[in-house]
N, CA, C and O atoms as CSV, one atom per row, in Angstrom:
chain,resi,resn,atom,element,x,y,z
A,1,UNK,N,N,-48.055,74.037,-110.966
A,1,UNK,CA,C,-48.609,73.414,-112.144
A,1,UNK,C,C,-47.909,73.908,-113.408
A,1,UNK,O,O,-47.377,73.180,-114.246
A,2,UNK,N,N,-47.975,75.205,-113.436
A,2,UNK,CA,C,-47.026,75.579,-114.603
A,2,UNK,C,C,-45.618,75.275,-115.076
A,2,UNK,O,O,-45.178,75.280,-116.226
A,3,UNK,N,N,-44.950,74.983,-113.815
A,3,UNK,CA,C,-43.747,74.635,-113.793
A,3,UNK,C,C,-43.271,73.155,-114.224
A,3,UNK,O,O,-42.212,72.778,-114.725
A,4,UNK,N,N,-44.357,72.499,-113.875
A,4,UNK,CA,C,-44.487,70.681,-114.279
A,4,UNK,C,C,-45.096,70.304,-115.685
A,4,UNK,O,O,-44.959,69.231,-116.275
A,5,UNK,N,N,-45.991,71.728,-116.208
A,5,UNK,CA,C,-46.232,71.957,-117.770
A,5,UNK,C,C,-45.429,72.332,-118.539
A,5,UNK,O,O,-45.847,72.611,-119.663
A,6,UNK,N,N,-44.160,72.470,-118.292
A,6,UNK,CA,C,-43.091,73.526,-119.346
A,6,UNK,C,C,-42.353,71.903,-118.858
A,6,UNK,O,O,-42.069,71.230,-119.848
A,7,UNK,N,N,-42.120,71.422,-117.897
A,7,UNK,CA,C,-41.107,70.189,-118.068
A,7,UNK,C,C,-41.425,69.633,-118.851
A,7,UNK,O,O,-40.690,69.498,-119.830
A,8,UNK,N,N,-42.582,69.086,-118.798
A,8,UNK,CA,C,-43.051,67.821,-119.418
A,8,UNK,C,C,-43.480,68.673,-120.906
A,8,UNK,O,O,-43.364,68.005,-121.933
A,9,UNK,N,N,-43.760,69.499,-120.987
A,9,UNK,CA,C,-43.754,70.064,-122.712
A,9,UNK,C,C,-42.350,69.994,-122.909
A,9,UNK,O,O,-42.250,69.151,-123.800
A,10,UNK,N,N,-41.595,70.244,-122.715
A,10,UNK,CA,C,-39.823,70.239,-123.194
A,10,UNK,C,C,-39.374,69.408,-122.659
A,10,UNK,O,O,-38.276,69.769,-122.235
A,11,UNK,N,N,-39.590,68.425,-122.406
A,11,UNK,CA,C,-39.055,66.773,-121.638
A,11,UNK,C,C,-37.422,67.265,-121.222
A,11,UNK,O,O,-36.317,67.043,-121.715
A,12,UNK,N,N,-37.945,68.087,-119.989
A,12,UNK,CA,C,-36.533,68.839,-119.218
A,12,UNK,C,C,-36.569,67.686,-117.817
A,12,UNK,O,O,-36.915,67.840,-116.646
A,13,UNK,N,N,-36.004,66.432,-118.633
A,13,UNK,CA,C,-35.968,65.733,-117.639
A,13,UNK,C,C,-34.874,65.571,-116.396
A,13,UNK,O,O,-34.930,64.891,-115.371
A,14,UNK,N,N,-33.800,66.524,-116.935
A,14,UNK,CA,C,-32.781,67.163,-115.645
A,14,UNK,C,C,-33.415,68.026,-114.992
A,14,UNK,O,O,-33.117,67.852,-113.810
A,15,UNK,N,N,-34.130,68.870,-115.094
A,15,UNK,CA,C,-34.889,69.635,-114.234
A,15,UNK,C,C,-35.677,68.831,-113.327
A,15,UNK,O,O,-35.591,68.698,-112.106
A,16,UNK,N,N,-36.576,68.247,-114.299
A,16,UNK,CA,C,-37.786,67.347,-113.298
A,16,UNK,C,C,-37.105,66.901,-111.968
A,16,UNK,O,O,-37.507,67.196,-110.843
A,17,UNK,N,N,-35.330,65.670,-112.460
A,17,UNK,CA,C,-34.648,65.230,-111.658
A,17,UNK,C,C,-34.149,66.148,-110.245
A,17,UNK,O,O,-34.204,65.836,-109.056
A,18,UNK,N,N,-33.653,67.384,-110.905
A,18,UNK,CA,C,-33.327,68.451,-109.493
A,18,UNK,C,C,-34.304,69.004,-108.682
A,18,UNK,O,O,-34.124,69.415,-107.536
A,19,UNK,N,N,-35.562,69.004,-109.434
A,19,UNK,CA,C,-36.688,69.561,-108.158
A,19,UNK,C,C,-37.687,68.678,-107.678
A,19,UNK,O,O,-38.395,69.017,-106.730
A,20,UNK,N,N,-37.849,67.308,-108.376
A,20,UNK,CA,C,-38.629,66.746,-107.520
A,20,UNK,C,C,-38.396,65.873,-106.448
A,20,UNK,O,O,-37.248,65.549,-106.754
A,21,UNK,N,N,-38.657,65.188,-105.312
A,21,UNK,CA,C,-38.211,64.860,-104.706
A,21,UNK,C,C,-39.677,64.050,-104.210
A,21,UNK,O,O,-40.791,64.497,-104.482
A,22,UNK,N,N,-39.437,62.756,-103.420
A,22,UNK,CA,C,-40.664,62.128,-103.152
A,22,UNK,C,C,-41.567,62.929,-101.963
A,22,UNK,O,O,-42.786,62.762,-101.907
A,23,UNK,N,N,-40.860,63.802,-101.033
A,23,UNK,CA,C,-41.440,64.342,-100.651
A,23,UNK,C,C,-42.465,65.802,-101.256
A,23,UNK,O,O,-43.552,66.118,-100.771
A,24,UNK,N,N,-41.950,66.327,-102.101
A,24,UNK,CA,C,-42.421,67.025,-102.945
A,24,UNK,C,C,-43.828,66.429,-103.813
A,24,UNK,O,O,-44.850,67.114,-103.768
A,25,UNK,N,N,-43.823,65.215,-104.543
A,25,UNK,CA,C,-44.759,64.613,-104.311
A,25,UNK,C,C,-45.954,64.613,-103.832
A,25,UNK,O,O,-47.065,64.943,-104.247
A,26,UNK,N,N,-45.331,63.985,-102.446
A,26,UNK,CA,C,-46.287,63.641,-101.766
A,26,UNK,C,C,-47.153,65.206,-101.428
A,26,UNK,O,O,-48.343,65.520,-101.434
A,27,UNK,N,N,-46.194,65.758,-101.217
A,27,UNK,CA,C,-46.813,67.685,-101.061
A,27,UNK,C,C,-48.151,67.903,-102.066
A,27,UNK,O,O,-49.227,68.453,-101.832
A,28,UNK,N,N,-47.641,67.249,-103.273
A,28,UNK,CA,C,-48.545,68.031,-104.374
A,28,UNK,C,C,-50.067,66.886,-104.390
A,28,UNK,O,O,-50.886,66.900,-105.309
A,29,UNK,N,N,-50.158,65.992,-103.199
A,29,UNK,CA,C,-51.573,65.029,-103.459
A,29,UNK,C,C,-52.287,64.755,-104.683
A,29,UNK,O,O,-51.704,64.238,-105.636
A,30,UNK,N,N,-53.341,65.024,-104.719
A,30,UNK,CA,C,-53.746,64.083,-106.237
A,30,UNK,C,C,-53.343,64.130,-107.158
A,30,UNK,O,O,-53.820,63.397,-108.025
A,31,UNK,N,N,-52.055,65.169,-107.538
A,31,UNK,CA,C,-51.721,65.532,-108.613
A,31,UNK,C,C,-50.706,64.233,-109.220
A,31,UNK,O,O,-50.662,63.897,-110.404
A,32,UNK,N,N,-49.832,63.543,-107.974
A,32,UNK,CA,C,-49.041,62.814,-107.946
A,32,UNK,C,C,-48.842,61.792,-109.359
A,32,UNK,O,O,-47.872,61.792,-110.117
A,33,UNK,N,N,-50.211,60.845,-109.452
A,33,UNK,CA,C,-50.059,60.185,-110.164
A,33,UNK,C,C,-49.947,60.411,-111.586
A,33,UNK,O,O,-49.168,59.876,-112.374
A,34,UNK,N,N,-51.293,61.722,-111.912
A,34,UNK,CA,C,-51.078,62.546,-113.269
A,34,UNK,C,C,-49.676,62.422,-113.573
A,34,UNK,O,O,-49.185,61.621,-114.368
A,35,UNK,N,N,-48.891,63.535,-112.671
A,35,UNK,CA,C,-47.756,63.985,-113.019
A,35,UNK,C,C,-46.533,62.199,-113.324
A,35,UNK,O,O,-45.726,62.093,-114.247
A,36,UNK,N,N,-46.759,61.299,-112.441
A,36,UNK,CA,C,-46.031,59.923,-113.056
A,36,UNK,C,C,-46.630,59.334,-113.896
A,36,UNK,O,O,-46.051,58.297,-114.220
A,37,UNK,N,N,-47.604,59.529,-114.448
A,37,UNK,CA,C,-47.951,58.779,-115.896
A,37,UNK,C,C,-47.280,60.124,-116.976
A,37,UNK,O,O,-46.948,59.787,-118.113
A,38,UNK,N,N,-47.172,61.062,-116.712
A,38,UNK,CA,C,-46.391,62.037,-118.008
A,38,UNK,C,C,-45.131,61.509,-117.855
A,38,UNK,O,O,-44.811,60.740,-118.762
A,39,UNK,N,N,-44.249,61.697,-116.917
A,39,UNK,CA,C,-43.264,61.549,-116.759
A,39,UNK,C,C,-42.633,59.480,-117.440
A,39,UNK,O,O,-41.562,58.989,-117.794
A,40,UNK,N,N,-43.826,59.051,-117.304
A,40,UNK,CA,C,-43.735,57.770,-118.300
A,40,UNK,C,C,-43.783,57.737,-119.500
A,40,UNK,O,O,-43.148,57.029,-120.281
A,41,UNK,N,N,-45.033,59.002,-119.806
A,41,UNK,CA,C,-44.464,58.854,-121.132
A,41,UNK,C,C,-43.117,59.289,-121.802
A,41,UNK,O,O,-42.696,58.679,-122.786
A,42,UNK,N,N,-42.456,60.335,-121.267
A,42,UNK,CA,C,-41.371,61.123,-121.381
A,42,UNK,C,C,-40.426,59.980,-121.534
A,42,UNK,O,O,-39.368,60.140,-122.143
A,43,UNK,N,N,-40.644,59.220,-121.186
A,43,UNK,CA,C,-39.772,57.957,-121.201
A,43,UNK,C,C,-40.138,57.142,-122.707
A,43,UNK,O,O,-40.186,55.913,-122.658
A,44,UNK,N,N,-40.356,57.732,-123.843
A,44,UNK,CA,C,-41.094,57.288,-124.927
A,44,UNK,C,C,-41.029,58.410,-125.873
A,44,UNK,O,O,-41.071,58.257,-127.093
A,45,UNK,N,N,-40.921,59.584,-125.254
A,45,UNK,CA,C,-40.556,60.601,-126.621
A,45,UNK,C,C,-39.216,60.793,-127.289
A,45,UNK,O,O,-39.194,61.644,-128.179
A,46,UNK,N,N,-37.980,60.085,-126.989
A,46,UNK,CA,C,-36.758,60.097,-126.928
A,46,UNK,C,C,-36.085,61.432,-126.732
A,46,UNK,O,O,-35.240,62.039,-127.390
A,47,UNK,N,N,-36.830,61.733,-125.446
A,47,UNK,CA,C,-36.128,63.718,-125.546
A,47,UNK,C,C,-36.692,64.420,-126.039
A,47,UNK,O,O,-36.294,65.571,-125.863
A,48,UNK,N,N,-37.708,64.284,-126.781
A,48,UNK,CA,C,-38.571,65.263,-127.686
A,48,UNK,C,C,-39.100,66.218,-127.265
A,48,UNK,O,O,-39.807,65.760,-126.367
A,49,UNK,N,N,-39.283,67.498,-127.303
A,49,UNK,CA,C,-40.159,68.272,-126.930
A,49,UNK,C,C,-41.599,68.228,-127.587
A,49,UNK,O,O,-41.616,68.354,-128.811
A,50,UNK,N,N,-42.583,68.096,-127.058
A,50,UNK,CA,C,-44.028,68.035,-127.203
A,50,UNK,C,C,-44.414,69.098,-128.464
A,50,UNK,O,O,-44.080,70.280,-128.552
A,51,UNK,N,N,-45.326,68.201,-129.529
A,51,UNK,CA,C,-45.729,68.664,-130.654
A,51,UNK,C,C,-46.473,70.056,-130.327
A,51,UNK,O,O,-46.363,71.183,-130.809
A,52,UNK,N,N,-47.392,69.431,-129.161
A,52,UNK,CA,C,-49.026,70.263,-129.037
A,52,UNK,C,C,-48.948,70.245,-127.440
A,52,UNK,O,O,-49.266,69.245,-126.796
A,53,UNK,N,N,-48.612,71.131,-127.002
A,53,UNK,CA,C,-49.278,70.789,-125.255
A,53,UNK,C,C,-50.099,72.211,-124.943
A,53,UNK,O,O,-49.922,73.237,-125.600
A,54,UNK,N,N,-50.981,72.094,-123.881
A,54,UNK,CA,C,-52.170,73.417,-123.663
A,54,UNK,C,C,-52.787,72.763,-122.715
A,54,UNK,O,O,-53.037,71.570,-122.889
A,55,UNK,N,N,-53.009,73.157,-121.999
A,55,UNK,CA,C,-54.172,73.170,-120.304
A,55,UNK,C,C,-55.339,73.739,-120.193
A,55,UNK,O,O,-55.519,74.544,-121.106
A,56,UNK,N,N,-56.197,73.661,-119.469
A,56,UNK,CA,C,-56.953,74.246,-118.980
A,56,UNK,C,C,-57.221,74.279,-117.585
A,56,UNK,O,O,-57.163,73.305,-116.834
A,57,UNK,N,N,-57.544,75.557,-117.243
A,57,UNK,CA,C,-57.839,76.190,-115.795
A,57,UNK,C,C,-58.793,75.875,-115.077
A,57,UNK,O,O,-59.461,76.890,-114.878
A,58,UNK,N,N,-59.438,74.566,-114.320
A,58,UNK,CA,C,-60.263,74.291,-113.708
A,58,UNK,C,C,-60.693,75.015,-112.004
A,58,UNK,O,O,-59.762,75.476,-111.344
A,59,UNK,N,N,-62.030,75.044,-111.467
A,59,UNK,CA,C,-62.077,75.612,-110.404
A,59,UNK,C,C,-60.984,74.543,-109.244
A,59,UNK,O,O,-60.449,75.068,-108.267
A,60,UNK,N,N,-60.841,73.376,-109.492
A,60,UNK,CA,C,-59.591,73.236,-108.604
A,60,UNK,C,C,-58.916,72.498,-108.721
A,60,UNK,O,O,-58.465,71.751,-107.853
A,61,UNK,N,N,-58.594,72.545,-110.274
A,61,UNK,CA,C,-57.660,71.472,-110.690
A,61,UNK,C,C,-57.155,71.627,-112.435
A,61,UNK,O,O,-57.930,72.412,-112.982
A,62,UNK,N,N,-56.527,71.315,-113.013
A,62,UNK,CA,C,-55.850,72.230,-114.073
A,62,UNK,C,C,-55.912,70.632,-115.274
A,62,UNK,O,O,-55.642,69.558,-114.736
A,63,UNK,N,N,-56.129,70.628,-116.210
A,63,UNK,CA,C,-56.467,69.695,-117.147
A,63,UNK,C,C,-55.194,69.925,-118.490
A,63,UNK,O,O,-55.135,70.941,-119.181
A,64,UNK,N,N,-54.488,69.021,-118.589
A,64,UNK,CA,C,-53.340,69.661,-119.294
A,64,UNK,C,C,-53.630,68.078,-120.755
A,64,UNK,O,O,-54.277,67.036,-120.656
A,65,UNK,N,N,-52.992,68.512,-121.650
A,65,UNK,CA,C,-52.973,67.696,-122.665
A,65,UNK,C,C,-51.487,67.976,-123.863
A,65,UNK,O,O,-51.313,69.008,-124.513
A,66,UNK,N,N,-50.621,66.795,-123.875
A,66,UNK,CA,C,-49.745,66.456,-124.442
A,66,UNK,C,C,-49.696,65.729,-125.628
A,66,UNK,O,O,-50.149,64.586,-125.569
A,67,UNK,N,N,-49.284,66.094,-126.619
A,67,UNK,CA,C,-49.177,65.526,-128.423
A,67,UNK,C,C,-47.590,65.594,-128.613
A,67,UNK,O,O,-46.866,66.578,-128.458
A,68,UNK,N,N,-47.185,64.106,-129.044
A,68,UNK,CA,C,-45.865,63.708,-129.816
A,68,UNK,C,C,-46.484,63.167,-131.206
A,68,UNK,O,O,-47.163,62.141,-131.251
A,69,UNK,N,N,-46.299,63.658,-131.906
A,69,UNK,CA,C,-46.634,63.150,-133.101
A,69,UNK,C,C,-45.557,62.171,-133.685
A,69,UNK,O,O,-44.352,62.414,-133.625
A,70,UNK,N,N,-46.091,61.043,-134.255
A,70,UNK,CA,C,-44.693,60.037,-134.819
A,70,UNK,C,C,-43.715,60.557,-135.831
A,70,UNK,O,O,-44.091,61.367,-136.678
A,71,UNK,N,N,-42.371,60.091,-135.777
A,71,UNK,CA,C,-41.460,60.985,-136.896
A,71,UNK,C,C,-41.449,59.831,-137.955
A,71,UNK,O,O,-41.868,58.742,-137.563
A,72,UNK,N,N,-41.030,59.935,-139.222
A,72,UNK,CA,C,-41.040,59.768,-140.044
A,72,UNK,C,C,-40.014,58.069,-140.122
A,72,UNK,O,O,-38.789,58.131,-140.015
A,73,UNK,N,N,-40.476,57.172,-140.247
A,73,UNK,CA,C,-39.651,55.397,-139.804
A,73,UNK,C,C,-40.173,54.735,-139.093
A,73,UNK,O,O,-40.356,53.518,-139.092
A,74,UNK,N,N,-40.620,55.983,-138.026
A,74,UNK,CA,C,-41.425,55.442,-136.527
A,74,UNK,C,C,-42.799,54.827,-137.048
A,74,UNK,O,O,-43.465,55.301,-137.969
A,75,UNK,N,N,-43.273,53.109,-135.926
A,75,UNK,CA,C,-44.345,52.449,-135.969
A,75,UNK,C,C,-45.228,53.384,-135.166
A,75,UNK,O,O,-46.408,53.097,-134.964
């Protein structure tokens, strides 16, 4: 989890590319889809590293939250 929180806070989308793998994925179960809706948005920050990101530690499952704030031209 931590490791998929520092990607997607620093949109280290060469990283993401070298370690994930669909089987990997599938390894990580419900997490799957979470982790492809970030990775969509990442596709929308133009490279940006994340304004605001912070988690929380659930008894079995980890609650993470991501902020791009708009730059200055941007709708």
């Amino acid at each position: 989890d931590q490791r998929a929180l520092r990607w997607i806070r620093e949109s280290a989308v060469d990283e993401i590319l070298a370690h994930v793998t669909l089987e990997s994925l599938d390894r990580a179960g419900n997490a799957t889809r979470g982790f492809l809706t970030f990775l969509t948005m990442l596709g929308m920050t133009d490279g940006r590293r994340a304004d605001h990101a912070d988690h929380l530690d659930l008894v079995h499952t980890t609650e993470v939250f991501f902020t791009w704030y708009p730059r200055e031209g941007q709708a």
